[in-house]
C-alpha positions in Angstrom: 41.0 104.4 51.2 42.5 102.1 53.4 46.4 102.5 54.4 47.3 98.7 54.1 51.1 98.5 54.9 52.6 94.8 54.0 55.5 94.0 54.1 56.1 92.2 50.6 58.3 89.6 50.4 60.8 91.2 48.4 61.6 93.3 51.1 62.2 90.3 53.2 64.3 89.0 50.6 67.0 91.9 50.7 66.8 92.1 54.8 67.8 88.0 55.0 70.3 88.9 52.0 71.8 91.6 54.1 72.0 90.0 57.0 73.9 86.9 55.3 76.2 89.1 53.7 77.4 91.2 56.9 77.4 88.1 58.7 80.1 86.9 56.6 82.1 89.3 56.2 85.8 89.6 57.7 85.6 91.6 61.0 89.6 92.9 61.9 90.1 92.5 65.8 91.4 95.4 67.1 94.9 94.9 67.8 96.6 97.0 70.9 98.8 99.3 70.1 102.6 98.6 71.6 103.2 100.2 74.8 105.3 103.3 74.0 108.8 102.8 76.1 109.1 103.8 79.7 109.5 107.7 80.1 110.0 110.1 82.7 109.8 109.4 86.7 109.0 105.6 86.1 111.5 105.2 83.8 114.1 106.7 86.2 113.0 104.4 88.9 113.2 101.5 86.6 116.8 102.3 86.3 117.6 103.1 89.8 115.8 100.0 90.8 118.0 97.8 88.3 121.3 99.4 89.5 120.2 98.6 93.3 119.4 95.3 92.2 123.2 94.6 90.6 124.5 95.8 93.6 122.8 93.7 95.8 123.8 90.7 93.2 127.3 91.9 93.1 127.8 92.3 97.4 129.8 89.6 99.0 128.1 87.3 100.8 127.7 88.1 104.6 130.2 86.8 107.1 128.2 87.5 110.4 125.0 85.4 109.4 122.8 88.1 107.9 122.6 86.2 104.5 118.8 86.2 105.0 118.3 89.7 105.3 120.4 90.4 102.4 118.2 88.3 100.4 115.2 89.7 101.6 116.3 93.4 100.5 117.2 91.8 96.9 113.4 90.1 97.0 112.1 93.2 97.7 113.5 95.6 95.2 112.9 92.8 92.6 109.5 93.2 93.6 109.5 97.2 93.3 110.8 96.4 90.1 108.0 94.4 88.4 105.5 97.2 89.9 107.4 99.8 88.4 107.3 97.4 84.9 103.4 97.2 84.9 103.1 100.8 85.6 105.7 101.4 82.4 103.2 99.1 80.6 106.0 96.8 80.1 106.3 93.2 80.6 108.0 92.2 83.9 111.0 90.4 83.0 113.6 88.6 84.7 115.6 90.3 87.5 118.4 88.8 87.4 121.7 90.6 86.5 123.1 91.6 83.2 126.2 89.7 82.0 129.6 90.4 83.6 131.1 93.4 82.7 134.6 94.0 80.7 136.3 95.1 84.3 135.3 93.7 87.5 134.1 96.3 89.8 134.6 95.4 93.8 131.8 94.2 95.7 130.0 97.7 97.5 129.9 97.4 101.2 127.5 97.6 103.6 128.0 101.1 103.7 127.7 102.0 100.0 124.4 99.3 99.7 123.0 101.9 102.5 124.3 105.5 101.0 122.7 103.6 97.4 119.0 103.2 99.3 119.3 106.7 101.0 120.1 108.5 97.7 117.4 106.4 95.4 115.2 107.5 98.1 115.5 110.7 97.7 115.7 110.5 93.7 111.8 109.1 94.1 110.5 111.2 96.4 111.3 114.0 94.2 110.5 111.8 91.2 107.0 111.4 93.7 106.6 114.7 94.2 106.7 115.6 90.2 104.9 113.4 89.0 101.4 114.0 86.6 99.5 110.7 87.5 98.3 110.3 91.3 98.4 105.9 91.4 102.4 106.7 89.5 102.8 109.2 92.5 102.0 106.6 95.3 104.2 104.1 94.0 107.3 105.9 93.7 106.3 107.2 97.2 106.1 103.9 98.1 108.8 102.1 97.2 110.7 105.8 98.6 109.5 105.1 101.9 110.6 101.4 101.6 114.5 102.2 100.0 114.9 104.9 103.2 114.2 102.0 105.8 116.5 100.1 103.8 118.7 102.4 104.0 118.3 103.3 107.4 117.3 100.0 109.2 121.0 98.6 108.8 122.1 101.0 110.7 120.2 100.7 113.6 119.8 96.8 113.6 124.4 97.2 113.6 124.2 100.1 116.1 122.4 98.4 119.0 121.9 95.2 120.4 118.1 95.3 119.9 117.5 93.4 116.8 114.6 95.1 115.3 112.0 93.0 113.3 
């Protein structure tokens, strides 16, 4: 007895047929899921990051020159803010400010900008400090570090006649 395995052509029939038919059948792509909204530290951030943003937008324009370094703190926390967007999972959107409100409000000083940066750096070190995810706790700690010079480097640079850099 000889064990003669051939493959007959009807069984190469049904293997092209099945082939054909999952070829053509309708594959779904896999559509992402919608990124939940912004919760917990990074959404506080987002928020405090948008309030030091209208402040920034709403402080009268500098009379002794400094115009530059004004702008370059508003650059700068419009930059925290699109980091703090991707790590929500949201898209970054425009930074400017929100329409006018019912009552004007009075521009926020020097001063008050400075007191803002102190206390939101102190909101996100704790925020830091609390957080689950490591990469989330390195960018609130981050962007702390950065709102306490802020905060901190107007001081100094008015205090002295050293300008620092």
């Amino acid at each position: 007895m000889s064990d003669d395995r051939r493959v007959t052509r009807r069984a190469i029939l049904a293997g092209a047929v099945g082939i054909v038919v999952a070829a053509c059948t309708k594959r779904r792509a896999a559509v992402p899921p919608e990124p939940a909204p912004a919760t917990g530290p990074i959404a506080e951030a987002l928020a405090a990051e948008q309030a030091i943003i209208a402040a920034y937008d709403a402080a009268a324009p500098p009379t002794d020159g400094d115009a530059r370094y004004l702008a370059s703190l508003l650059a700068a926390h419009k930059e925290h803010l699109t980091a703090l967007q991707r790590a929500a999972g949201v898209a970054p959107s425009a930074t400017g400010t929100s329409a006018a409100t019912s009552s004007p409000t009075p521009a926020p000083t020097e001063s008050q900008l400075q007191a803002a940066e102190r206390a939101s750096a102190r909101r996100l070190t704790d925020s830091a400090v609390a957080a689950a995810d490591g990469a989330v706790a390195a960018l609130l700690a981050s962007i702390a570090a950065a709102h306490e010079v802020y905060g901190t480097r107007r001081i100094v640079r008015f205090s002295s006649t050293v300008q620092v850099p």
